[in-house]
C-alpha positions as CSV (number, residue, x, y, z in Angstrom):
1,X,40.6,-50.4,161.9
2,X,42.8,-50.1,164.6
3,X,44.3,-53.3,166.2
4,X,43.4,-54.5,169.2
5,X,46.6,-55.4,170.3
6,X,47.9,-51.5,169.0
7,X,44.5,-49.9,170.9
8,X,45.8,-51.8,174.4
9,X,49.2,-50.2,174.4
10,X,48.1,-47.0,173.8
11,X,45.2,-47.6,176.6
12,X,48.2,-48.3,178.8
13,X,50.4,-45.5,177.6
14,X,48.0,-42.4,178.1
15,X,46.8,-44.2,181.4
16,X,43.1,-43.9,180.6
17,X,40.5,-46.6,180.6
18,X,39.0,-46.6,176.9
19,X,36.3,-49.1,175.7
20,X,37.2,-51.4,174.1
21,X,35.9,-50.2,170.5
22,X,37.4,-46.9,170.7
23,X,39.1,-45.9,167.9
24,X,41.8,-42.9,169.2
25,X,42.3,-39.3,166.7
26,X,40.7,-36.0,165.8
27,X,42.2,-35.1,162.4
28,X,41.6,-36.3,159.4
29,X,42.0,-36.3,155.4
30,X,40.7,-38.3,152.9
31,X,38.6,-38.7,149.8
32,X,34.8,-38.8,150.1
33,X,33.7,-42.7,149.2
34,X,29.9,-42.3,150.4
35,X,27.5,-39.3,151.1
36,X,24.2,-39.4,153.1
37,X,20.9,-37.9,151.5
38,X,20.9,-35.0,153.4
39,X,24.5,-33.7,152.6
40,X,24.5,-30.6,150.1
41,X,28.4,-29.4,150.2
42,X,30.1,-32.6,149.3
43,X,30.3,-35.7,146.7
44,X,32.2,-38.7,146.0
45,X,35.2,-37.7,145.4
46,X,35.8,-34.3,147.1
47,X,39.4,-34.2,149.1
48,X,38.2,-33.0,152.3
49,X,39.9,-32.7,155.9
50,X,38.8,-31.6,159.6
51,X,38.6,-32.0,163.2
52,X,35.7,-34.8,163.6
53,X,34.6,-34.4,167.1
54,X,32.5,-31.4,167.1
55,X,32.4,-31.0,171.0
56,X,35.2,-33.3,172.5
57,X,34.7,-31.9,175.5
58,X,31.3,-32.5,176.0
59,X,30.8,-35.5,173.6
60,X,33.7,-37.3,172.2
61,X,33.8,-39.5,169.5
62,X,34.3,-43.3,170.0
63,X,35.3,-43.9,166.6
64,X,38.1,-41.7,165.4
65,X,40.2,-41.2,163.0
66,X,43.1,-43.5,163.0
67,X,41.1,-46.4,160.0
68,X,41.2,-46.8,156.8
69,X,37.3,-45.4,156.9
70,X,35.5,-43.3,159.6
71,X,32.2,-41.3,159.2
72,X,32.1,-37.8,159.6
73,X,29.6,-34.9,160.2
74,X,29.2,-32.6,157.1
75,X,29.7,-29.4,159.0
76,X,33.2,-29.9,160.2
77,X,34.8,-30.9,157.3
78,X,36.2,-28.6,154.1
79,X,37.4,-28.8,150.7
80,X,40.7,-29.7,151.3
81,X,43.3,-26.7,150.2
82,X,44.5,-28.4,146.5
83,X,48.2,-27.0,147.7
84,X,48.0,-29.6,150.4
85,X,49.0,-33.0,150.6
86,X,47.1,-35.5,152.7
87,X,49.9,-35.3,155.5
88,X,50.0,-31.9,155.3
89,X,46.1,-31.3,155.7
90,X,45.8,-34.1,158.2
91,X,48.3,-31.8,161.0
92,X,45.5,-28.6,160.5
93,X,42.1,-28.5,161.3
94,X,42.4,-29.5,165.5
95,X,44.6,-26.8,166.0
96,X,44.0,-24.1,163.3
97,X,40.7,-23.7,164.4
98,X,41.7,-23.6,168.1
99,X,44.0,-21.0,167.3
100,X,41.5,-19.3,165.0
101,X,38.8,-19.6,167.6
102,X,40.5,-18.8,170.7
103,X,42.0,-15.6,169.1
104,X,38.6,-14.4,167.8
105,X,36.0,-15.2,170.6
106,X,38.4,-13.5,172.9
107,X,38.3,-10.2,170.6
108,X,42.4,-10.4,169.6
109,X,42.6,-7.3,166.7
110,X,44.8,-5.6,164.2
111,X,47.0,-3.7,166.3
112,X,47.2,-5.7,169.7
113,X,50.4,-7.4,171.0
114,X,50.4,-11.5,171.5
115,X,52.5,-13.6,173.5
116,X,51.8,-17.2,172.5
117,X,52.5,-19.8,175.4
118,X,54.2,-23.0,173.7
119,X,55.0,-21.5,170.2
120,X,56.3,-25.0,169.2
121,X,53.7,-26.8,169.8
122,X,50.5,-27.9,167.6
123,X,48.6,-24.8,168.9
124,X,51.2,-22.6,169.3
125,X,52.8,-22.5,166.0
126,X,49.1,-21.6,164.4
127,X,48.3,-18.9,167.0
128,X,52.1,-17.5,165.9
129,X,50.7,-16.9,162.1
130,X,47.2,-16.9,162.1
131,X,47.7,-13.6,164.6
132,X,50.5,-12.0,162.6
133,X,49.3,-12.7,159.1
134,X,45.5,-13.0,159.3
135,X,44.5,-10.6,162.6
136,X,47.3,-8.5,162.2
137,X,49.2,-8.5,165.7
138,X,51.4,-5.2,166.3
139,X,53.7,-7.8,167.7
140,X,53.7,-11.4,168.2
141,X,56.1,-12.7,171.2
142,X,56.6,-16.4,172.2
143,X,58.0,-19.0,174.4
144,X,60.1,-22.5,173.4
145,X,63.2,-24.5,174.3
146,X,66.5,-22.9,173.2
147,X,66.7,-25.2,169.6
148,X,63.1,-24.2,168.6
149,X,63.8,-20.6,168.8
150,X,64.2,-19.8,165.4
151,X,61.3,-21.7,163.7
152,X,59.3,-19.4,166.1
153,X,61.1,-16.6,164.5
154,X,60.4,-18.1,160.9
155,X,56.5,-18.6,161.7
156,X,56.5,-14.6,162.3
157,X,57.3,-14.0,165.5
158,X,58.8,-11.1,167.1
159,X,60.3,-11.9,169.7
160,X,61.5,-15.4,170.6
161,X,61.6,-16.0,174.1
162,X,63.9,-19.2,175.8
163,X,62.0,-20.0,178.4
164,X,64.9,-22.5,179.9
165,X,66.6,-19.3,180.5
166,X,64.1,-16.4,180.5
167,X,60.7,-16.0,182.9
168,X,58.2,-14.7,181.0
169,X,56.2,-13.2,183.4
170,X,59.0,-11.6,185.0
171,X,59.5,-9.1,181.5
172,X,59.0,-5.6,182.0
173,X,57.0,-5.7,178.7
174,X,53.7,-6.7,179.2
175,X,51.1,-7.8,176.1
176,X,47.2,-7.2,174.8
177,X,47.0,-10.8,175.0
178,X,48.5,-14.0,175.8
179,X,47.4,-17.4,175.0
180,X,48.4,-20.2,176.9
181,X,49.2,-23.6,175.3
182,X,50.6,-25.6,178.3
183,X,49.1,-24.9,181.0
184,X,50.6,-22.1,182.4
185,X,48.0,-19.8,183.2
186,X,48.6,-18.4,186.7
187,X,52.2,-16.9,185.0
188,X,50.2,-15.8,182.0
189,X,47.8,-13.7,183.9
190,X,51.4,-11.9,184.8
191,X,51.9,-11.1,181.4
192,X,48.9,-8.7,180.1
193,X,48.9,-5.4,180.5
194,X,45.9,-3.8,182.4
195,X,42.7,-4.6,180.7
196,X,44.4,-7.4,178.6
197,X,43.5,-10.9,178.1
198,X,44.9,-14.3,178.9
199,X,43.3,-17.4,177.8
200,X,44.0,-21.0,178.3
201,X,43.4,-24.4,176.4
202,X,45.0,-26.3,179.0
203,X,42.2,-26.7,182.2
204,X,41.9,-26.2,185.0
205,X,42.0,-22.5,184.0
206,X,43.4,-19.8,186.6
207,X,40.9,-16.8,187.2
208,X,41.4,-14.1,185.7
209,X,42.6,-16.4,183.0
210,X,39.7,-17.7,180.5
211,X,39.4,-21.4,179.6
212,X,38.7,-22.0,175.8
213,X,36.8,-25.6,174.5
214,X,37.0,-25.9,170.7
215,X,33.8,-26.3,168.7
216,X,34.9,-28.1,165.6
217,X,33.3,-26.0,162.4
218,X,34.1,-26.5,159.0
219,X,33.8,-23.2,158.1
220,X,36.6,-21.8,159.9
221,X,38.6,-23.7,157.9
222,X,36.8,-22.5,154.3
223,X,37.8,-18.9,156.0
224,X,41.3,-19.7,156.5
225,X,41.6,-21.2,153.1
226,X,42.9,-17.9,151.2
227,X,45.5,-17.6,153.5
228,X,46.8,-21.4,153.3
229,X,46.3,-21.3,149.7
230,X,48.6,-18.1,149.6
231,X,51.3,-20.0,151.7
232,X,51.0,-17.1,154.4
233,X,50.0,-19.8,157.0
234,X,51.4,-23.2,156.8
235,X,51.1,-26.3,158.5
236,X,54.2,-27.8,161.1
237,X,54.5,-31.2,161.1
238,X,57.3,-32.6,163.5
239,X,60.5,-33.6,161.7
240,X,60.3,-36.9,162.8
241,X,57.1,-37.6,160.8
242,X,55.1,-38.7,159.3
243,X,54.6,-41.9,161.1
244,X,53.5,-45.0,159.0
245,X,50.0,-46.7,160.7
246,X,52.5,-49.9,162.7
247,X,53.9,-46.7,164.6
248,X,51.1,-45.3,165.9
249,X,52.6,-46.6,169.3
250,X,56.7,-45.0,168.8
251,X,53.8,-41.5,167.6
252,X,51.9,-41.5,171.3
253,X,55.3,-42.2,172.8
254,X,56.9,-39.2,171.0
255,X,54.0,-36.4,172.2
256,X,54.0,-37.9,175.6
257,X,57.8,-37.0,175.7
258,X,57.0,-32.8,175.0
259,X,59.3,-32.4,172.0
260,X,57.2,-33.0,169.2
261,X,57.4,-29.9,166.9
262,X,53.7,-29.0,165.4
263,X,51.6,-32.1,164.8
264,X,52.4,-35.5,164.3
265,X,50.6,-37.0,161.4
266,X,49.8,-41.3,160.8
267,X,50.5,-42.0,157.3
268,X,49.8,-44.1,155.1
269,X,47.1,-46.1,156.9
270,X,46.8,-49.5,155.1
């Protein structure tokens, strides 16, 4: 459980008025201690992971993740990859499945050229290899800072783009698709060629731009297994990480600040 003490400061550092039994985080990894009557895909036991609000858009959770124990809908969780660790599984399903899901419901293909919008980021850095290495991008193009250039590069992309020195938009090449990470979507919409796409995850959305909501499904992830398995898509988790559960606050503080690399991950949790 999450102090109460620990649950006020973070109430007071994202500026948002929670009740007072929420419980903060999407993620999660664990072993299975307890199954209901009606579950058919897991046991006691099982090393599982995923996102546990289904529709946080619509209906977020109150209790999270960040506890020793939470309770979790059978259909967004998986089998946990065995070349995973905790940590590393625990940084995946939020983001891999926005990735994944953004890229497919949008029709992104073999063939087609990306530019990924925040290619450091949580988001980012999945769009980066799920396009080159599981949709097969002709070309995969993104933005960072000047010192996260080359783990874009690493992750597969193309063409790494400093975006404290270069406007994006402003490119004579133009891309199939762009997805948009930080909220940057009336620039984005520069940046597709003619009949294109440019999608957001950051709202309010700028027409002809298209706002994406994550549905959290476990099967996504039992998809995308082969390829984590494979090492061909790996999770980022920030250097500075993993954070033990007394520095959950210094964790919120560090995202707040916009350089965090990939996810931040809460471990242990006593």
């Amino acid at each position: 459980m999450v102090r109460s003490k620990d649950l006020n400061a973070i109430r007071a550092l994202m500026g948002s008025k929670f009740p007072q039994c929420t419980v903060p985080g999407y993620d999660v990894a664990g072993v299975v201690v307890k199954v209901g009557s009606q579950v058919k895909n897991f046991k006691e036991g099982d090393e599982v992971y995923g996102d546990i609000n289904e529709k946080a858009a619509d209906h977020p959770k109150v209790i999270g993740s960040l506890a020793e124990y939470t309770a979790v809908e059978e259909k967004v969780l998986a089998l946990k990859p065995k070349n995973l660790s905790f940590v590393e599984a625990a940084s995946l399903p939020l983001v891999i499945e926005t990735a994944y899901e953004g890229l497919e419901h949008f029709g992104f293909s073999a063939g087609k050229s990306i530019l990924v919008l925040g290619g450091a980021g949580g988001v980012g850095t999945q769009v980066i290899q799920l396009a080159k290495h599981v949709f097969g991008a002709s070309k995969v193009a993104a933005t960072s800072s000047t010192g996260k250039l080359e783990l874009l590069k690493s992750l597969g992309a193309d063409l790494a783009i400093d975006y404290t020195k270069e406007n994006f938009e402003n490119l004579p090449e133009k891309f199939d698709f762009v997805y948009d990470t930080v909220g940057q979507s009336d620039r984005a919409v520069k940046a597709v060629k003619e009949g294109g796409h440019a999608v957001t995850i950051v709202g309010p959305g700028n027409p002809p731009a298209s706002i994406f909501f994550l549905t959290s499904d476990g099967s996504v992830l039992e998809k995308l297994k082969p390829y984590l398995e494979s090492g061909k898509v790996k999770p980022v988790i920030d250097p500075k990480g993993p954070f033990p559960f007394s520095k959950t606050i210094e964790a919120f503080s560090h995202l707040e600040s916009n350089r965090a690399i990939g996810k931040l991950v809460i471990h242990p949790i006593p």
